[in-house]
ROTIDO-358281 format. One record per residue (C-alpha): residue number from 1; residue in one letter; x, y, z. Coordinates in Angstrom, 2 decimals, always signed. Each point is the difference from the previous one (the first is absolute). Last residue first. Layout:
{NUM; A; {X; Y; Z}}
...
This chain:
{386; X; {-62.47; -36.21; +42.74}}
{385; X; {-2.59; -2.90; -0.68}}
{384; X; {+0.42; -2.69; -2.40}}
{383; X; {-3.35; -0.17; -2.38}}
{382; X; {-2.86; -2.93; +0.87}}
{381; X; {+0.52; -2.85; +2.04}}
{380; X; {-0.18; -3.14; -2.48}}
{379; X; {-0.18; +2.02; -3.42}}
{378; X; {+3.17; +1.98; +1.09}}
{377; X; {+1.54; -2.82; +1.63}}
{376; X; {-0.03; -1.34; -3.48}}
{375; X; {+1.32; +2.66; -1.84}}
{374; X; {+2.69; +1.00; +2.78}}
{373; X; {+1.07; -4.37; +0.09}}
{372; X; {+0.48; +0.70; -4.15}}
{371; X; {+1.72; +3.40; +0.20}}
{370; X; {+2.92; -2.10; +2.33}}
{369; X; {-0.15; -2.72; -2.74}}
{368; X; {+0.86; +2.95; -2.51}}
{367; X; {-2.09; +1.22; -2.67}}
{366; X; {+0.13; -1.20; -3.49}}
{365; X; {+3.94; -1.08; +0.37}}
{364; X; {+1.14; -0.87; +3.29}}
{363; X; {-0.15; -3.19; +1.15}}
{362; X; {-0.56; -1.14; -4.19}}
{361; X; {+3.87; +0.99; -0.17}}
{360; X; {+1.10; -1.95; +2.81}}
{359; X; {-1.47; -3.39; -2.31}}
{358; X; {+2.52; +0.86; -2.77}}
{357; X; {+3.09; -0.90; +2.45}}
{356; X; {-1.17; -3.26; +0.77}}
{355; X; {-1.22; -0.97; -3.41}}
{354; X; {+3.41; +0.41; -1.20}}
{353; X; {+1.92; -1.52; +2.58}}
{352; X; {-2.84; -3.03; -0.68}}
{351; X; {+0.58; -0.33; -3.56}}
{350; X; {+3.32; -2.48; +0.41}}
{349; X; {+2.99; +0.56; -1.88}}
{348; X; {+0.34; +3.48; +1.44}}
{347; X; {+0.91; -1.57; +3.09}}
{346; X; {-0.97; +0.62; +3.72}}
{345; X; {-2.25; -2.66; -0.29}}
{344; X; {+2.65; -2.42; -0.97}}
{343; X; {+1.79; +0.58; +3.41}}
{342; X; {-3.51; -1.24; +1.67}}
{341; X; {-3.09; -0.82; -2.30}}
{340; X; {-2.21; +0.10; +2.73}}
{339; X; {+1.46; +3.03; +1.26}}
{338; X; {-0.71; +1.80; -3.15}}
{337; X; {-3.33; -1.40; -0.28}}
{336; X; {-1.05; +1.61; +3.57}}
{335; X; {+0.96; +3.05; -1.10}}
{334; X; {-1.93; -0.28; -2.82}}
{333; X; {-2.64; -0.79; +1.97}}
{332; X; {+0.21; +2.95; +2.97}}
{331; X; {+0.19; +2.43; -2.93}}
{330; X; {-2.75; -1.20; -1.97}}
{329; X; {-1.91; -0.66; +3.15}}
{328; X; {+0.39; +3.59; +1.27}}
{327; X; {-1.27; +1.43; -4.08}}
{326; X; {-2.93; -2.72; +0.60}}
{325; X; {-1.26; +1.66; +3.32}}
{324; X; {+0.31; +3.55; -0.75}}
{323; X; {-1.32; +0.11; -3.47}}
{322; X; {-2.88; -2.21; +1.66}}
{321; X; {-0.88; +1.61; +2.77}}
{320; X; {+0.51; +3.09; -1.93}}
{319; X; {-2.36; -1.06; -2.81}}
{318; X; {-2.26; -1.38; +2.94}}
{317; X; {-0.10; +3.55; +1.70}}
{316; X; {-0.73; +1.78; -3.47}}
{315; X; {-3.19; -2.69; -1.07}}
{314; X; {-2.72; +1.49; +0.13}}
{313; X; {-2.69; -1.53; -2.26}}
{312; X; {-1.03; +0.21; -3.86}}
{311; X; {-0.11; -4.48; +0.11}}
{310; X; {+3.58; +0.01; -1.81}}
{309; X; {+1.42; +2.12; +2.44}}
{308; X; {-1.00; -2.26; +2.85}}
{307; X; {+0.65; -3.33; -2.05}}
{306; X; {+3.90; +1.57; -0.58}}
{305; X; {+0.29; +0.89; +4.06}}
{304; X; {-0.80; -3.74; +0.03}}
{303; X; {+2.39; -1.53; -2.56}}
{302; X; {+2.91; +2.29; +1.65}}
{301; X; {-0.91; -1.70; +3.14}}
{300; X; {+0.44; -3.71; -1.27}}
{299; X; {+2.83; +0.97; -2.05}}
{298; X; {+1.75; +1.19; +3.54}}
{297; X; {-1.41; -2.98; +1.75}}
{296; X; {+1.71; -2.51; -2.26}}
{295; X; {+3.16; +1.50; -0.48}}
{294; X; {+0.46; +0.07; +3.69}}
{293; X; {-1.12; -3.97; +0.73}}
{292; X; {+2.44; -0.61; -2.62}}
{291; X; {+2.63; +1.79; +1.36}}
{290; X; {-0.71; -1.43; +3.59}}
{289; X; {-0.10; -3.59; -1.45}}
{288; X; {+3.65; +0.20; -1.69}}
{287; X; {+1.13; +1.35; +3.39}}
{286; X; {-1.59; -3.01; +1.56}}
{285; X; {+1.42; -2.53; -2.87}}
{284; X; {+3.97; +2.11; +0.88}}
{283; X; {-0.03; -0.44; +3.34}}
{282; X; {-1.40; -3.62; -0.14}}
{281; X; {+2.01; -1.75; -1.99}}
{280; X; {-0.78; -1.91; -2.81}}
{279; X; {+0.12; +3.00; -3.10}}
{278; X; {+3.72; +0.25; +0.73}}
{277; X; {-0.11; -3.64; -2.11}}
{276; X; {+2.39; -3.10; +1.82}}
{275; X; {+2.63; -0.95; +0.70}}
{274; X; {+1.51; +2.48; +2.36}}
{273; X; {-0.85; +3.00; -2.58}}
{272; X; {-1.90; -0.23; -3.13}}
{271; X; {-1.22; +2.21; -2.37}}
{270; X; {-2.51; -0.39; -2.08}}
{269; X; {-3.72; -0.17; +1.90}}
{268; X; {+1.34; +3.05; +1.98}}
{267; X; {+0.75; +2.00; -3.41}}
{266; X; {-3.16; -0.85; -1.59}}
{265; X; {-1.85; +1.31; +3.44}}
{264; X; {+2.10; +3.18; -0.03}}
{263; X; {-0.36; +0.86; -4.13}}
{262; X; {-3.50; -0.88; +0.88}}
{261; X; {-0.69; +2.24; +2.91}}
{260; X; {+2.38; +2.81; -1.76}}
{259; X; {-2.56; +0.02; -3.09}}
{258; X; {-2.94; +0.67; +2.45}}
{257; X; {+1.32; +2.80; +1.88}}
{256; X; {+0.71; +1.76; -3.20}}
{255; X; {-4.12; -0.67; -1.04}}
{254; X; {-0.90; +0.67; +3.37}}
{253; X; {+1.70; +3.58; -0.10}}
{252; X; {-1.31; +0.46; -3.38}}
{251; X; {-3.70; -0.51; +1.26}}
{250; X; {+0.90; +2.28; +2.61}}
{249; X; {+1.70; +3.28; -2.58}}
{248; X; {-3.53; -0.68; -1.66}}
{247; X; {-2.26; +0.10; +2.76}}
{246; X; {+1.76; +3.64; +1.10}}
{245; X; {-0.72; +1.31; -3.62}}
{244; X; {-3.88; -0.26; +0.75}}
{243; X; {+0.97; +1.58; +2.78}}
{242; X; {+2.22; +2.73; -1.29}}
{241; X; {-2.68; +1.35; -2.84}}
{240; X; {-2.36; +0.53; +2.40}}
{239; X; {+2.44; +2.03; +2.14}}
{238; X; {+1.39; +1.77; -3.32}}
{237; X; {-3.13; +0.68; -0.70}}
{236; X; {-1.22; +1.32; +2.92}}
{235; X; {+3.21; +2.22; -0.33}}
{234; X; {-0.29; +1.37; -3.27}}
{233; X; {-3.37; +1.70; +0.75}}
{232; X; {+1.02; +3.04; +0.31}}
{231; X; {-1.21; +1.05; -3.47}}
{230; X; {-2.52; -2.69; -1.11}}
{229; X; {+1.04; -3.07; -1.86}}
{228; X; {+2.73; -0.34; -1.90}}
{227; X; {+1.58; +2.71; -1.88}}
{226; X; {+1.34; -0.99; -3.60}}
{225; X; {-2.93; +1.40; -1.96}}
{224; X; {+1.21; +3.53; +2.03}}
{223; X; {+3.00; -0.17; -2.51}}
{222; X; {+3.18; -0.88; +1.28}}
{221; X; {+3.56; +2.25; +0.28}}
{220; X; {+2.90; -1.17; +1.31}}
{219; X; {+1.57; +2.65; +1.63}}
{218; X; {+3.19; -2.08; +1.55}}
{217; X; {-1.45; -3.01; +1.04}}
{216; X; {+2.67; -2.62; +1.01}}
{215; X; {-0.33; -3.52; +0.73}}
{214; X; {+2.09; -1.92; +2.28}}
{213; X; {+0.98; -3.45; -0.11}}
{212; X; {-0.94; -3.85; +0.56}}
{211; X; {+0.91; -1.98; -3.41}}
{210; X; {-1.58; -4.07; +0.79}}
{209; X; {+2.95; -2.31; -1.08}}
{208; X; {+2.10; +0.74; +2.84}}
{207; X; {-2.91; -0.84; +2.38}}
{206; X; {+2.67; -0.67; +2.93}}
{205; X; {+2.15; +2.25; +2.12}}
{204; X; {-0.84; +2.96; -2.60}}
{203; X; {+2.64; +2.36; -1.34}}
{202; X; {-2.99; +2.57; -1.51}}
{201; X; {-0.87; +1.18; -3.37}}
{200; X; {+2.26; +2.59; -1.56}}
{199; X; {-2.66; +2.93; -0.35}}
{198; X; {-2.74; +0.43; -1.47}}
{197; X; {-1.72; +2.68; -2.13}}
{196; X; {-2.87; +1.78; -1.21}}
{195; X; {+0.27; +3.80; -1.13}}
{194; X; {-1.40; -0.81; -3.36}}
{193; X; {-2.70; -3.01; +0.61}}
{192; X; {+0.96; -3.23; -1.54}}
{191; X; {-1.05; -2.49; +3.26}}
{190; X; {-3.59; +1.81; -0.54}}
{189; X; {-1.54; +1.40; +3.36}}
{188; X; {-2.88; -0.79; +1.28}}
{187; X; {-0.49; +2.41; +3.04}}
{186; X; {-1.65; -0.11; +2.91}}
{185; X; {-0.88; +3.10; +2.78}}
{184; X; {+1.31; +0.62; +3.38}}
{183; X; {-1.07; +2.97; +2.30}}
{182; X; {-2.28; -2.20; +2.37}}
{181; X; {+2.51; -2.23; +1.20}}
{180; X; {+1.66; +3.05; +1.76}}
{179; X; {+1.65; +3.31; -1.21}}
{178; X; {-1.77; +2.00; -2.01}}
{177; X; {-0.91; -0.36; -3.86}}
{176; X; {+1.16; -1.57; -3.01}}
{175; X; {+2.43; -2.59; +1.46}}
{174; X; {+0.79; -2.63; -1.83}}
{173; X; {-0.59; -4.11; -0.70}}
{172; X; {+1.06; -1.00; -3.32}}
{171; X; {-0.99; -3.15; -1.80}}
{170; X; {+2.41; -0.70; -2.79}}
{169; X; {+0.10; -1.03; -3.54}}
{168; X; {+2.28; -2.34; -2.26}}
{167; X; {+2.48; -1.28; +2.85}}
{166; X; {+3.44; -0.27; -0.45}}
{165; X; {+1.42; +2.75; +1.90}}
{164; X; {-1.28; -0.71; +3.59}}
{163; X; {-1.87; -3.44; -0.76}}
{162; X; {+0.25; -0.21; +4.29}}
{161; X; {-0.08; +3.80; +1.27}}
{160; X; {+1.83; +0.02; +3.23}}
{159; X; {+0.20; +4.09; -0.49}}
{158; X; {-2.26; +2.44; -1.51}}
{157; X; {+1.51; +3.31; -0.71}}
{156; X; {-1.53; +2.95; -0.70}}
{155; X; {-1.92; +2.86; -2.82}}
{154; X; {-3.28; -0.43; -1.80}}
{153; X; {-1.09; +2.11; -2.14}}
{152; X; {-3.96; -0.24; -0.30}}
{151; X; {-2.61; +0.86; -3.33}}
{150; X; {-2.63; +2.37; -0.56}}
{149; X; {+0.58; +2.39; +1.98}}
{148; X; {+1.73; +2.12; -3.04}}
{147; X; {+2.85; +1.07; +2.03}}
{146; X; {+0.23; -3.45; +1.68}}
{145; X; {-1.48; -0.92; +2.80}}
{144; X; {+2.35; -1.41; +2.94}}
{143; X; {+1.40; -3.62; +0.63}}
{142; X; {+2.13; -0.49; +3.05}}
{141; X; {+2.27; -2.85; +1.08}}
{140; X; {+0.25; +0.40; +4.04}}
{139; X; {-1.44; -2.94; +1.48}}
{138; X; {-0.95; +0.29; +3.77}}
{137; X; {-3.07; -1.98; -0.49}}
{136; X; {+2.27; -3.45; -0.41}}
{135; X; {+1.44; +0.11; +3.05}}
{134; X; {+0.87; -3.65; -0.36}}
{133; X; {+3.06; +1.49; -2.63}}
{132; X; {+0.23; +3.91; -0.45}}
{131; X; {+3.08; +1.66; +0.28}}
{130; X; {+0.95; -1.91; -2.99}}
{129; X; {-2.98; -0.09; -1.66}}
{128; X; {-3.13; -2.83; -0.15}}
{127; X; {-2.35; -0.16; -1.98}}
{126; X; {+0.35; -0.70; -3.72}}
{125; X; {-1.50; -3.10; -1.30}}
{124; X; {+1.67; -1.43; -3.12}}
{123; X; {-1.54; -1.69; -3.28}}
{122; X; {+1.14; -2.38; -3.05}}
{121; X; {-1.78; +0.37; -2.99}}
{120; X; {-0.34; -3.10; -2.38}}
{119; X; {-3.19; +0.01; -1.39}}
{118; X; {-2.89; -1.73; +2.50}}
{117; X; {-0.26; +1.88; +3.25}}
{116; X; {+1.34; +3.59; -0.50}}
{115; X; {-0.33; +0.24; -3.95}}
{114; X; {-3.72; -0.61; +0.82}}
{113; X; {-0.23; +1.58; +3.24}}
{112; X; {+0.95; +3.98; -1.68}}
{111; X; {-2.88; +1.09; -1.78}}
{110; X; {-2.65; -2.09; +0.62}}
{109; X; {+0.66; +0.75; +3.63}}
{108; X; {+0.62; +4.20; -0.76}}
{107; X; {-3.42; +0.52; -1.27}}
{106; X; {-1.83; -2.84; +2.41}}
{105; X; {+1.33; +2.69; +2.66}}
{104; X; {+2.85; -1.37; +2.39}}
{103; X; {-0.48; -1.15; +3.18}}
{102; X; {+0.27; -3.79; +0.15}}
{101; X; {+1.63; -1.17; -3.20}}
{100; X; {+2.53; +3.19; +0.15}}
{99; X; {+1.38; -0.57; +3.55}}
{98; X; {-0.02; -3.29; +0.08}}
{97; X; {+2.41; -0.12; -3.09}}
{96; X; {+3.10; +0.72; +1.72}}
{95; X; {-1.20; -2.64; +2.56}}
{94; X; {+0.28; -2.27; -3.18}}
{93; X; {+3.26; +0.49; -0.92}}
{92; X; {+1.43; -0.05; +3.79}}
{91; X; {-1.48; -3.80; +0.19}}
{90; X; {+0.76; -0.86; -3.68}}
{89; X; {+3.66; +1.05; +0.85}}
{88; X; {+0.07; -1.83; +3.63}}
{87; X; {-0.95; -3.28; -1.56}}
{86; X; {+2.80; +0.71; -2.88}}
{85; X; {+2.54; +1.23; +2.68}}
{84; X; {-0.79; -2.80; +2.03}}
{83; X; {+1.36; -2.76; -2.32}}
{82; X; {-2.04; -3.55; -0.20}}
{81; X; {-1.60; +0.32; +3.31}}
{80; X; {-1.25; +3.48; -1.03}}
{79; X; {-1.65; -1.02; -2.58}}
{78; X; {-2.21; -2.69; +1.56}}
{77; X; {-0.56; +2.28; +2.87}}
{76; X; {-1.05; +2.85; -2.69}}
{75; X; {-2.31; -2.87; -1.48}}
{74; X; {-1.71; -0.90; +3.32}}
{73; X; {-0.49; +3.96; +0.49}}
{72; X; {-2.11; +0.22; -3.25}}
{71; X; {-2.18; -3.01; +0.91}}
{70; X; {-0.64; +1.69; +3.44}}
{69; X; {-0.03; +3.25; -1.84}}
{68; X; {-3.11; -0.73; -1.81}}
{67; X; {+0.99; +0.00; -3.89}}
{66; X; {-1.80; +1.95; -2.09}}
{65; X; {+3.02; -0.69; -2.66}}
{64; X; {+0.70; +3.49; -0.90}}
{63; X; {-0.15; +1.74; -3.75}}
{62; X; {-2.47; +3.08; +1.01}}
{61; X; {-3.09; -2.20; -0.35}}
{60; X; {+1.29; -2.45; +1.31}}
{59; X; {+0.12; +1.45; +3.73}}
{58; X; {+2.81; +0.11; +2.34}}
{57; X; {+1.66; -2.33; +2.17}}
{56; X; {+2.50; -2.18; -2.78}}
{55; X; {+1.22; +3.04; -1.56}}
{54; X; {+3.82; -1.17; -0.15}}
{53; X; {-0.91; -3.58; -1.03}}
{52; X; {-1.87; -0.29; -3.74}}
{51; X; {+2.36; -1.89; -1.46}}
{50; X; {+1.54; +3.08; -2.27}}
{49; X; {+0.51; +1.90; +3.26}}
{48; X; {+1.79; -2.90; +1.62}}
{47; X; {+2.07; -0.18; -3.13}}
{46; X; {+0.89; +3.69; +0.31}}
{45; X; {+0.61; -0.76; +3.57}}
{44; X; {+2.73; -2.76; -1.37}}
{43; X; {+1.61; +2.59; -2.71}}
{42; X; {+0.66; +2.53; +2.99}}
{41; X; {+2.06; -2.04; +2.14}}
{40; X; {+1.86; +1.99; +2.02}}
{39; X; {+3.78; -1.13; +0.25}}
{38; X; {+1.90; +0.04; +2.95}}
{37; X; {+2.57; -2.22; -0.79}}
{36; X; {-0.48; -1.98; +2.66}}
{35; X; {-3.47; +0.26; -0.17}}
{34; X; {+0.17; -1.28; -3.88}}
{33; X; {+1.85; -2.97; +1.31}}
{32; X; {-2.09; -1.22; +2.83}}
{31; X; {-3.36; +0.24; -2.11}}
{30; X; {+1.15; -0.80; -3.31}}
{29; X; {-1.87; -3.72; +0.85}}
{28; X; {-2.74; +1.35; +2.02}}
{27; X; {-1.94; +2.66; -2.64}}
{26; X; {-0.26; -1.41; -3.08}}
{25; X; {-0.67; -4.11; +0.28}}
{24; X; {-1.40; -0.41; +3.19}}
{23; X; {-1.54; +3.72; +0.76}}
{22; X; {-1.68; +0.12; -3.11}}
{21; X; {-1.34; -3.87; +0.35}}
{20; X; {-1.09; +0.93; +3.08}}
{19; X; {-1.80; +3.02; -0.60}}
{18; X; {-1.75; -2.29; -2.85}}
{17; X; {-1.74; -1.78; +2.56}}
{16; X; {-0.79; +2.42; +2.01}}
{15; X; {-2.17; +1.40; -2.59}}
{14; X; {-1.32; -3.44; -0.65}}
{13; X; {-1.29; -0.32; +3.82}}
{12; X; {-0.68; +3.58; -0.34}}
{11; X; {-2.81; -1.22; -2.71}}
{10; X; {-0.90; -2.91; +1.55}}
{9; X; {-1.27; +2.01; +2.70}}
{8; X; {+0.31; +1.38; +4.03}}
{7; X; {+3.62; -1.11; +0.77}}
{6; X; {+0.77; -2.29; +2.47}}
{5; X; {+3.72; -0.58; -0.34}}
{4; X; {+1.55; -2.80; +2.02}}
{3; X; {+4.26; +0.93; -0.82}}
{2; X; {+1.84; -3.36; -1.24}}
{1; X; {+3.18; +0.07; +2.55}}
């Protein structure tokens, strides 16, 4: 079903464009198989690199596209709906970048964004722990002074880490004071470091392709160039960084929603049953109308908490609106597809099973739907009471 776009130029109308041709004829037809086999596809983000695509949000001047993000989140649904773990790899790569782009000096930005954005590098963002998941200000990886003072040593583990022992350079959240939010500080951290590791990645339900696993400090040491941001501050940014990120994870959602609508609808207008195409009764044309109906609202929100951000306003509650909102139509659609397609749906030679299990993931991954609903009662009656 030919997607409506309304996109803000001729410029991100040829942008888009050529996302399309990308995701046609290198990212869609190895899809199925490379997931299967679990294979990461480096080679392809290096070509997304080369074209331009894994800085798309931040400024020229520094090797990004200056991109708004409602042009840059059409592309990451576009992405996503040829193979998720590419969508959801330029989405994690360039929340590792946030961090950098929008509170590091001008020193360490013309340092490190170029490689970042527009040569190659692949990044990670390193939150969460494994005692440490939606309670994100509990985290326990430490970095202390060095002897000299001049530098950190950084010492943890940082669990669900997506690019977790592939990725070029990593940004670090950890604790360099007291307990609380207000005791964390950034880090980028080079994927080389000594004392740097990951382990096996995870045994994922879906995402196969996309290398979820643990990352171990053990007294890696950075310079103070690599701090970003204030001390303590590590938390706003990780906040800031999380809901620009949360727009991201949506616009995926939609774009995975999207590709089971028209595997579903091409499978209706196919097969036939009592004479006639599935695609003529009612049950399944209503069900068929739901999904769309879904899809549609989802991009429509994640479009609007875009404009917001764009335009230098507040936009957390919409990014969780809409993080919350598309990753529950994701599910709810691919679900759908899967009974639309019957028996066949529950095959491997059909992409639904597949998109059904990758749309959990996106439930959970970048905070929780149940964090969602706190963040935006938060903003709609103010913090929970004890």
């Amino acid at each position: 079903m030919p997607v409506d776009r309304h996109l803000p130029s001729g410029e991100a109308r040829d942008l888009l464009a050529l996302v399309r041709d990308i995701a046609h004829r290198e990212v869609a037809p190895t899809a199925a198989a490379e997931e299967d086999a679990g294979r990461f596809p480096r080679e392809l983000f290096r070509l997304l690199s080369e074209s331009g695509l894994l800085g798309l949000p931040y400024p020229a001047e520094h090797g990004g596209g200056d991109q708004p993000y409602e042009v840059y989140l059409q592309v990451l649904e576009e992405l996503a709906a040829a193979r998720l773990t590419v969508g959801l790899g330029v989405s994690v790569h360039t929340l590792s970048c946030h961090a950098l782009a929008a509170y590091g000096t001008k020193q360490q930005r013309a340092e490190h964004l170029p490689g970042m954005l527009g040569q190659g590098l692949l990044g990670a963002y390193c939150l969460s722990e494994p005692s440490s998941g939606s309670d994100a200000a509990s985290l326990r990886t430490r970095a202390v002074r060095d002897d000299a003072g001049a530098g950190w040593v950084i010492s943890g583990t940082k669990a669900w880490t997506t690019h977790g022992g592939i990725a070029d350079f990593y940004t670090v959240m950890a604790r360099t004071g007291g307990e609380g939010p207000r005791g964390i500080t950034a880090f980028l951290v080079p994927g080389d470091a000594a004392g740097l590791s990951a382990a096996p990645p995870e045994r994922k339900m879906g995402l196969k392709g996309s290398p979820t696993a643990q990352v171990h400090f053990d007294r890696v040491a950075v310079g103070d160039d690599r701090r970003i941001g204030e001390e303590g501050q590590g938390f706003a940014i990780a906040l800031s960084s999380l809901d620009a990120g949360r727009l991201g994870i949506a616009a995926c959602a939609i774009g995975l929603a999207q590709a089971a609508l028209d595997e579903a609808v091409a499978y209706a207008a196919e097969r036939r049953q009592f004479g006639r195409p599935v695609a003529g009764f009612q049950g399944i044309r209503f069900m068929l109308a739901d999904m769309a109906t879904q899809v549609a609202a989802g991009r429509a929100l994640y479009l609007a908490a875009a404009r917001l951000k764009d335009a230098g306003q507040p936009f957390s509650a919409e990014a969780a609106m809409a993080k919350l909102h598309c990753t529950d139509t994701a599910m709810r659609v691919t679900t759908d597809a899967v009974q639309v397609l019957g028996g066949y749906g529950y095959t491997a030679d059909f992409p639904v099973e597949r998109y059904m299990r990758e749309a959990k993931v996106l439930q959970i991954v970048e905070g929780t739907n149940q964090i969602q609903r706190m963040v935006i009662a938060r903003h709609l009656v103010g913090p929970e009471t004890r």
